[in-house]
KOLNU-744899 format. One record per residue (C-alpha): residue in three letters; x, y, z; chain. Coordinates in nm, 4 decimals, padded with zeros to 6 digits, m for minus. Example, Ala and Ser with C-alpha at 12.3 -4.5 7.8 and 13.67 -1.06 7.14 Angstrom:
2
<node type="ala" u="01.2300" v="m00.4500" w="00.7800" mol="A"/>
<node type="ser" u="01.3670" v="m00.1060" w="00.7140" mol="A"/>
! end
This chain:
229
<node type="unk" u="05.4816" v="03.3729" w="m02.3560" mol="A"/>
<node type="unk" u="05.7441" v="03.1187" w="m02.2898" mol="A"/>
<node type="unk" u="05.6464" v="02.7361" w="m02.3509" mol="A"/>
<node type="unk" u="05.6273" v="02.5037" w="m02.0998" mol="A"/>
<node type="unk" u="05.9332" v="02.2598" w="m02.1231" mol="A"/>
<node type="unk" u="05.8633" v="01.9211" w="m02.0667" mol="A"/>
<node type="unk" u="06.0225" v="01.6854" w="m01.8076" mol="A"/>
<node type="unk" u="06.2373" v="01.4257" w="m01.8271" mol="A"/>
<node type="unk" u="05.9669" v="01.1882" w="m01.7872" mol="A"/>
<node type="unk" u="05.7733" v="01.3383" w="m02.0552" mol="A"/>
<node type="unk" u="06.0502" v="01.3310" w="m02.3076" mol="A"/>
<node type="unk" u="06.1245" v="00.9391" w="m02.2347" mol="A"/>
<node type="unk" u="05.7093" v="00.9541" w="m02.4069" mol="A"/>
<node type="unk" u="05.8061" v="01.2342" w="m02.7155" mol="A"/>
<node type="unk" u="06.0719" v="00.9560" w="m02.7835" mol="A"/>
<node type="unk" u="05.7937" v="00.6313" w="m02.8170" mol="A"/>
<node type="unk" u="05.6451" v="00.9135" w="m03.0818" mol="A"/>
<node type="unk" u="05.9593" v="00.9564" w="m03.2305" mol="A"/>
<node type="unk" u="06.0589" v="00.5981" w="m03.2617" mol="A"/>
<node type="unk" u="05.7377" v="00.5067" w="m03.4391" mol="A"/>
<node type="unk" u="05.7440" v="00.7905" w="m03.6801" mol="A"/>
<node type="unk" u="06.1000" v="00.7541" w="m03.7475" mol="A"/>
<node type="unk" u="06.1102" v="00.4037" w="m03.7765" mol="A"/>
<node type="unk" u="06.1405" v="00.2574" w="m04.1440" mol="A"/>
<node type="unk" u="05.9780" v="m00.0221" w="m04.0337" mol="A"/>
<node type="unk" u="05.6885" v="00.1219" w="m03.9146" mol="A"/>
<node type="unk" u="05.3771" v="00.3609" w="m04.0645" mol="A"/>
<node type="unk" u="05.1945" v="00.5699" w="m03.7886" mol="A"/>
<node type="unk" u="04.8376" v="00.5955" w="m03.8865" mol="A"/>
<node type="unk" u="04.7527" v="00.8266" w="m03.6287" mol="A"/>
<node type="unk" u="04.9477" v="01.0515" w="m03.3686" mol="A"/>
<node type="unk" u="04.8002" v="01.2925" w="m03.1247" mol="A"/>
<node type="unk" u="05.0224" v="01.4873" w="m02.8881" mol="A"/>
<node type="unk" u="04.8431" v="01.7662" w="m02.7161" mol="A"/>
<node type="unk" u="04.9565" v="02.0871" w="m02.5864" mol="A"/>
<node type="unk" u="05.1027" v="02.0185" w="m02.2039" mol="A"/>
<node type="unk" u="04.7907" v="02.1699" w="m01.9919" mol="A"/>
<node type="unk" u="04.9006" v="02.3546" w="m01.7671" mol="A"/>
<node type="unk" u="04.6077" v="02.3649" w="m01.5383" mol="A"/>
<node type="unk" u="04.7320" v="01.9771" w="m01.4438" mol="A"/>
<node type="unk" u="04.8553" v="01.9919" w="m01.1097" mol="A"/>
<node type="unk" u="04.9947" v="01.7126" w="m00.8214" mol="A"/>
<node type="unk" u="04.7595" v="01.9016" w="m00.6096" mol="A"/>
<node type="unk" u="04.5059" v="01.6808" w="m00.7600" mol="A"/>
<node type="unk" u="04.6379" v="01.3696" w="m00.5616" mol="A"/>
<node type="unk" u="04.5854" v="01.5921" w="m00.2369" mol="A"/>
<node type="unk" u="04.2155" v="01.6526" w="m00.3470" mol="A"/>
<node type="unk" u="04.1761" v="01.2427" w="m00.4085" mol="A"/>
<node type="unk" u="04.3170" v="01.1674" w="m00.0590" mol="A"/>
<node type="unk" u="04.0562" v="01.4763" w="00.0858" mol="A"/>
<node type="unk" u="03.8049" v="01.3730" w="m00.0768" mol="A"/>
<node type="unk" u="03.8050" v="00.9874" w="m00.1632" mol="A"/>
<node type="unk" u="04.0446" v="00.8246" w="00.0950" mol="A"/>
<node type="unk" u="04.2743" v="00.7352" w="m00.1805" mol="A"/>
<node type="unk" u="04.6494" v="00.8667" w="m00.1100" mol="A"/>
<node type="unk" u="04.8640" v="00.7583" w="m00.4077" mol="A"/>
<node type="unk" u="05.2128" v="00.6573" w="m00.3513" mol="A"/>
<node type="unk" u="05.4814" v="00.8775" w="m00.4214" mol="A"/>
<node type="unk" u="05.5689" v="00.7080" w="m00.6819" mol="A"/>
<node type="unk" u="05.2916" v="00.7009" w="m00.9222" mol="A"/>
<node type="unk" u="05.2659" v="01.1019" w="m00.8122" mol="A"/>
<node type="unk" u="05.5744" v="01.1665" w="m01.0254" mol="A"/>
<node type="unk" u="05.4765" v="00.8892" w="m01.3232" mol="A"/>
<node type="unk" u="05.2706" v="01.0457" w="m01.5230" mol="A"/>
<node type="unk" u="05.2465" v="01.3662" w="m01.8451" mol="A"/>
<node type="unk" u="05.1071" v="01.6572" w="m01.8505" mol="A"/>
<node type="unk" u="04.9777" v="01.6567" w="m02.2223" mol="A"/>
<node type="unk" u="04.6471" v="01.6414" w="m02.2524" mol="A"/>
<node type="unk" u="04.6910" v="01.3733" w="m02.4960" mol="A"/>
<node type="unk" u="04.9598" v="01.1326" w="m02.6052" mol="A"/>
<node type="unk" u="04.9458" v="00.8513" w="m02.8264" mol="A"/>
<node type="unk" u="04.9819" v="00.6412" w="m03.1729" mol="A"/>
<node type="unk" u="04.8202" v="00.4402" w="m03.3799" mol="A"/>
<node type="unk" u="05.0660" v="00.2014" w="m03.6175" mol="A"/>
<node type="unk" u="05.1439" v="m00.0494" w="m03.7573" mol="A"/>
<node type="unk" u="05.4690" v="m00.2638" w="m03.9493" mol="A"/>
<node type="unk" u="05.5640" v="m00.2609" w="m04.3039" mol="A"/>
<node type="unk" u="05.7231" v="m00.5018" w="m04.5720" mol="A"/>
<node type="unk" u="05.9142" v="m00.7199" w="m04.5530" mol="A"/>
<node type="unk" u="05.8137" v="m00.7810" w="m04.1453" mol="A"/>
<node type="unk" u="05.5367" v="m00.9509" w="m04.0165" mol="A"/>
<node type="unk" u="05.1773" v="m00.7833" w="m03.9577" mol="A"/>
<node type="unk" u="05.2420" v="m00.6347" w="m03.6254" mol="A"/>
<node type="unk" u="04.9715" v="m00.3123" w="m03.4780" mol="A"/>
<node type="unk" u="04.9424" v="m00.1364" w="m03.1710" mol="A"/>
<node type="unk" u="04.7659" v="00.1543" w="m03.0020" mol="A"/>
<node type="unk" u="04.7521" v="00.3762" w="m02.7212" mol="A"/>
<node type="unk" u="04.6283" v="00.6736" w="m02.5889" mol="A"/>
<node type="unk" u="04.7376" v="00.8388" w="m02.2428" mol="A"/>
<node type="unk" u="04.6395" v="01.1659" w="m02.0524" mol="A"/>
<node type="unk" u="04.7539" v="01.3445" w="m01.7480" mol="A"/>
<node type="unk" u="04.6914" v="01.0984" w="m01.3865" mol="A"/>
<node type="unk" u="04.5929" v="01.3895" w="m01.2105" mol="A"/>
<node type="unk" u="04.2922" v="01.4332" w="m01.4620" mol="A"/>
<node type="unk" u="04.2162" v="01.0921" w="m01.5179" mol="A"/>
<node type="unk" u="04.1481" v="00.9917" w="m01.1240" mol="A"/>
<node type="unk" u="03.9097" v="01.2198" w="m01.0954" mol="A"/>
<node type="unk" u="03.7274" v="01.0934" w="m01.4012" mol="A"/>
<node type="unk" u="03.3538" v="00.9063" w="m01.3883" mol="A"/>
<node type="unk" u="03.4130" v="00.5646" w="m01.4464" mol="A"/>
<node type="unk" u="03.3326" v="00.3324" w="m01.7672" mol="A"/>
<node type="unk" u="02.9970" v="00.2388" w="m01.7643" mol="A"/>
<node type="unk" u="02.9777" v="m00.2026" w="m01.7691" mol="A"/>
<node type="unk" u="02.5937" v="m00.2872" w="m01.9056" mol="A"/>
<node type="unk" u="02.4711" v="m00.5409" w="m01.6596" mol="A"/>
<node type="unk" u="02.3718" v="m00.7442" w="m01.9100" mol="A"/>
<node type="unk" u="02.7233" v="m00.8345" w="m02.0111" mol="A"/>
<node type="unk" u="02.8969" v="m00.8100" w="m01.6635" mol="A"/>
<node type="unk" u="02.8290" v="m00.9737" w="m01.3274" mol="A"/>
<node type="unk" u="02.7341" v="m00.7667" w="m00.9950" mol="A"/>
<node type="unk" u="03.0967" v="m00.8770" w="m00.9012" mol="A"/>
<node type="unk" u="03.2701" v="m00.7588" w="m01.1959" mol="A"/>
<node type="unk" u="03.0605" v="m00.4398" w="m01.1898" mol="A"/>
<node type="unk" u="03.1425" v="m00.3634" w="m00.8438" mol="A"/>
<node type="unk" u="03.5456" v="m00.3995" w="m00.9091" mol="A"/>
<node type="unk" u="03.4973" v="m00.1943" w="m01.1911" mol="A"/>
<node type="unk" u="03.3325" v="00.1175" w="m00.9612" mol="A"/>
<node type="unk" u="03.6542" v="00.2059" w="m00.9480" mol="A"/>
<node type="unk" u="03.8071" v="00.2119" w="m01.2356" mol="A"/>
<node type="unk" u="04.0051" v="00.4936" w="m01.3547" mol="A"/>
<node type="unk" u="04.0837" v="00.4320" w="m01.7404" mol="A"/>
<node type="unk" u="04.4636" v="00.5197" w="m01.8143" mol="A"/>
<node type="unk" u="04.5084" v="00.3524" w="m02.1764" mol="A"/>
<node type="unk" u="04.3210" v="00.3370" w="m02.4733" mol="A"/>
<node type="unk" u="04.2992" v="00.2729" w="m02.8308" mol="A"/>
<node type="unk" u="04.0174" v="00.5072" w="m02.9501" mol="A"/>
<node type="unk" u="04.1703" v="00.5398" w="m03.2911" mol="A"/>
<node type="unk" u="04.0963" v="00.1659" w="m03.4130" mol="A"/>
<node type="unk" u="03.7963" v="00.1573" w="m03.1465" mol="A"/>
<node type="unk" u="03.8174" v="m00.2025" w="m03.0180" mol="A"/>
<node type="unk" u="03.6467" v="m00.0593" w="m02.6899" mol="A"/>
<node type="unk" u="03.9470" v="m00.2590" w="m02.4390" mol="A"/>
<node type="unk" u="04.0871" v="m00.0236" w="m02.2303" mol="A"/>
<node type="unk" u="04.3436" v="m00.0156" w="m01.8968" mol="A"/>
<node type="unk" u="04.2578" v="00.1021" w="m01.5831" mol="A"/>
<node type="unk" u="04.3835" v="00.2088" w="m01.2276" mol="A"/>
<node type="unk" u="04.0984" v="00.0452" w="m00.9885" mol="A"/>
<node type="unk" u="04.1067" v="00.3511" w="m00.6960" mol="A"/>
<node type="unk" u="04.0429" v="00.1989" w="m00.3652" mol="A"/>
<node type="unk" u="04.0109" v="00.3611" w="m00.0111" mol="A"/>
<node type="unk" u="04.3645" v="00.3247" w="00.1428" mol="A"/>
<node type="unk" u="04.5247" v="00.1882" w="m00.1411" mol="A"/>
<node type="unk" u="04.8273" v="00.3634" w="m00.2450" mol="A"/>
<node type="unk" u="04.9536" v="00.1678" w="m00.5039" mol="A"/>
<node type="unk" u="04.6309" v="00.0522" w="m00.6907" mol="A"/>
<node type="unk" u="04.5610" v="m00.2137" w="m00.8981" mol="A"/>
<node type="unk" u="04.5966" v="m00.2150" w="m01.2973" mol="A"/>
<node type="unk" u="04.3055" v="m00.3789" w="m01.4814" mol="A"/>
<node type="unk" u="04.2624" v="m00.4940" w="m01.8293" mol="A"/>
<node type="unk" u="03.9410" v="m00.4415" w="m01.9779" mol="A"/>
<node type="unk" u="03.8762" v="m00.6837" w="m02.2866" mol="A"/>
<node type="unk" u="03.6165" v="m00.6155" w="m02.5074" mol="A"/>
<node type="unk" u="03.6717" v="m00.9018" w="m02.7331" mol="A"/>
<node type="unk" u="03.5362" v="m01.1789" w="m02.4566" mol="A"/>
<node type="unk" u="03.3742" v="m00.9208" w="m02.2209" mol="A"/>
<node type="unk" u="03.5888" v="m01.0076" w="m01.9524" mol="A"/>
<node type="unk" u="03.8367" v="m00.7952" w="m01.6578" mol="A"/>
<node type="unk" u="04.1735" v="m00.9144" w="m01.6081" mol="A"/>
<node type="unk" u="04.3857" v="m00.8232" w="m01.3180" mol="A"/>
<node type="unk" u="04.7746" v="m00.7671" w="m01.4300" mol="A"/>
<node type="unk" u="05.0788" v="m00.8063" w="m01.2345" mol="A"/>
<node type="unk" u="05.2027" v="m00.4525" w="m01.2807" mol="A"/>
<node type="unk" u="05.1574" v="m00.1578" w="m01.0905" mol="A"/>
<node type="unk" u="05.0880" v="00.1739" w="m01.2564" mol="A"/>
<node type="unk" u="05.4511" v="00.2948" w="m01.2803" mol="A"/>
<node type="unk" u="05.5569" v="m00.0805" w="m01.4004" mol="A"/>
<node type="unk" u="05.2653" v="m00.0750" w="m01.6212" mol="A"/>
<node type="unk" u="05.3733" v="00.2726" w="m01.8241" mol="A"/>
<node type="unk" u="05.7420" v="00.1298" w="m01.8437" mol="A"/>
<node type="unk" u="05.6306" v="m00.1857" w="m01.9935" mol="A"/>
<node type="unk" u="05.3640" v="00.0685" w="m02.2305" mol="A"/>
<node type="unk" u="05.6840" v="00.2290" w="m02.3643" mol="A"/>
<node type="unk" u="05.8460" v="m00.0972" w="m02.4323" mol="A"/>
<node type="unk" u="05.5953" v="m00.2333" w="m02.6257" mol="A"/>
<node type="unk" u="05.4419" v="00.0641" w="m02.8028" mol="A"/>
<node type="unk" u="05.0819" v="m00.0435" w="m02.7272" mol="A"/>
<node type="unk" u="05.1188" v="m00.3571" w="m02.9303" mol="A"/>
<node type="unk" u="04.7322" v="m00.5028" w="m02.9222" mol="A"/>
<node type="unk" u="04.6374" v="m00.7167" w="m02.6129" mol="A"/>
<node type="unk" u="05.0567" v="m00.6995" w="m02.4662" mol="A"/>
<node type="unk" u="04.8513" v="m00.6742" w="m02.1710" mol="A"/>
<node type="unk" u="04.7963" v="m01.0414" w="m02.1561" mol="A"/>
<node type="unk" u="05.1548" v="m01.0966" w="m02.1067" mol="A"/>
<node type="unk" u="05.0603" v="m00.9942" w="m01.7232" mol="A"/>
<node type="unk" u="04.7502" v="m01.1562" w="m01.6691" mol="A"/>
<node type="unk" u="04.6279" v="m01.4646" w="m01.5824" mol="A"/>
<node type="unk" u="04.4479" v="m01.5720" w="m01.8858" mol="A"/>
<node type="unk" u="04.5416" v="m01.9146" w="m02.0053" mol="A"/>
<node type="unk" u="04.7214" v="m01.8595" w="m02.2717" mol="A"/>
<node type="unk" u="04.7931" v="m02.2392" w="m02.3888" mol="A"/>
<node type="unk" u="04.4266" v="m02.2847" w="m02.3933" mol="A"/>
<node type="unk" u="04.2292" v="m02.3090" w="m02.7779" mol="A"/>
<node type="unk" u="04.0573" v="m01.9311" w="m02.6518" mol="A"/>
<node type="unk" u="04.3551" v="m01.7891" w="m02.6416" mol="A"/>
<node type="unk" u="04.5418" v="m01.9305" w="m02.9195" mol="A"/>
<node type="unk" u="04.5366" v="m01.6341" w="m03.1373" mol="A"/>
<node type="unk" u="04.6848" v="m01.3781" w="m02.8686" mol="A"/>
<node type="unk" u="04.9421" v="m01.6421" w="m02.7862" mol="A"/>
<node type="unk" u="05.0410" v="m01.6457" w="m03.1774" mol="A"/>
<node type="unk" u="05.0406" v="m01.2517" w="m03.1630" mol="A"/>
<node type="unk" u="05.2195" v="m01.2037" w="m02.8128" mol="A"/>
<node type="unk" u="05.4955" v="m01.4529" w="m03.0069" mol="A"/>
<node type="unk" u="05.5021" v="m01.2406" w="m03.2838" mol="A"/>
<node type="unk" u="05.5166" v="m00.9003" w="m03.0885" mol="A"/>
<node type="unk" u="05.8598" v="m01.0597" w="m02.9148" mol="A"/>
<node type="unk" u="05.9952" v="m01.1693" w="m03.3018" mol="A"/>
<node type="unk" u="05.9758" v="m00.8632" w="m03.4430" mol="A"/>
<node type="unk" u="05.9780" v="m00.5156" w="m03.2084" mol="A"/>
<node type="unk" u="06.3703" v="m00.7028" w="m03.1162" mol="A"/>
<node type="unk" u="06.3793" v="m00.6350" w="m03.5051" mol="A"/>
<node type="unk" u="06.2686" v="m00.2985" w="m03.5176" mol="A"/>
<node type="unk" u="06.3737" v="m00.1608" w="m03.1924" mol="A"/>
<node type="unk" u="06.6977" v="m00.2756" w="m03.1611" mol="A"/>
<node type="unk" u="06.7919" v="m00.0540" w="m02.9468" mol="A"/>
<node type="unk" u="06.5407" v="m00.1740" w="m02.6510" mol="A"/>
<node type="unk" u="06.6216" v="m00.5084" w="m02.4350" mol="A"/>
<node type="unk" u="06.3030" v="m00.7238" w="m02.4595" mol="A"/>
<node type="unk" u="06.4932" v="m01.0413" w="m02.2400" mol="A"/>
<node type="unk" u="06.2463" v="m00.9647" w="m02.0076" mol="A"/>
<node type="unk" u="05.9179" v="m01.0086" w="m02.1593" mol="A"/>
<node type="unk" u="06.1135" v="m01.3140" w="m02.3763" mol="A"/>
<node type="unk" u="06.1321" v="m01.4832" w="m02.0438" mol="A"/>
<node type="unk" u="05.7779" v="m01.3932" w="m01.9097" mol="A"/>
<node type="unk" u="05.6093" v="m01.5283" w="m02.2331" mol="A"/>
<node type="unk" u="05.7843" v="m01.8651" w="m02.1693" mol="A"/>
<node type="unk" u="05.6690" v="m01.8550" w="m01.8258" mol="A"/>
<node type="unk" u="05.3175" v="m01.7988" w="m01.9128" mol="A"/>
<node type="unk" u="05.3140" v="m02.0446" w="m02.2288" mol="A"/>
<node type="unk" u="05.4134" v="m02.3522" w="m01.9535" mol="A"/>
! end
């Protein structure tokens, strides 16, 4: 039987894998990369729109892999700084038509439970099990959904400025380094709270330059100054 070849857009992913495991600057803990399943099918998006109101935009139709699981665990070596990161992805077309994560009402308001009805999760780290998570929300006539971040730490949802396609781009850049997210978000970052992921959001931007030479990071450079105003 002949293999299923990947697309382009898959093989942009097979190269984060390769980076990380090829890097000398890096150890990969953990790797998963499934088999591509083949019963994953854009048909799926029709089914959503049929069945849930929710047409997806064209775009986020063609953004997404086929394995049924992608993802790495790692973290940097001597001489650089301590730098981790994780994540875990699986097909869209799956995912949307997922239950989703259960908030305990004893942590989370009505409010916050009721945005999270629809969340979809996209991103994980189930390897170091910190519980955060990334999701699509999926909302009746909403083609281009919002991207939540889920963090465990201070039980709290965090709308980001990304869409989903924006949101796997900037995934790639930053390999899943912990709580990137916050880079997008509105949490107050120059406040004593958030001290620590300021530290490590400055340290992500000192040292992935270092090891990834080969990616431009100017962006996220500028949108960590922005943020730290």
């Amino acid at each position: 039987m002949e293999l299923e070849e990947p697309t382009s857009y898959e093989e942009g992913w097979l190269t984060v894998l390769d980076e990380l495991r090829d890097g000398p600057a890096v150890e990969v803990l953990n790797e998963v990369q499934d088999d591509i399943d083949l019963m994953v099918e854009d048909s799926a998006f029709d089914d959503l729109a049929d069945w849930e109101g929710v047409e997806l935009d064209e775009s986020i139709r063609h953004a997404y892999v086929r394995f049924s699981q992608l993802g790495s665990q790692w973290r940097t070596v001597d001489p650089h700084r301590d730098l981790a990161g994780e994540f875990r992805i699986s097909p869209l077309p799956l995912a949307v038509h997922e239950d989703p994560p259960e908030f305990p009402s004893s942590l989370y308001s009505d409010e916050q439970r009721e945005i999270a009805s629809g969340f979809r999760v996209i991103d994980s780290s189930p390897f170091t099990g910190t519980g955060s998570f990334v999701a699509m929300r999926l909302q009746a006539g909403v083609a281009n959904p919002e991207i939540w971040f889920s963090d465990h730490r201070t039980n709290s949802l965090w709308k980001l400025d990304l869409d989903y396609v924006e949101y796997m781009e900037s995934l790639r850049l930053t390999k899943g380094v912990f709580d990137w997210q916050h880079l997008f978000t509105e949490a107050p970052l120059h406040e004593e709270e958030f001290e620590g992921t300021a530290r490590e959001l400055q340290a992500m931007l000192e040292i992935l330059p270092r090891v990834f030479p080969e990616h431009d990071y100017a962006s996220l450079h500028a949108r960590l100054a922005e943020r730290l105003r």
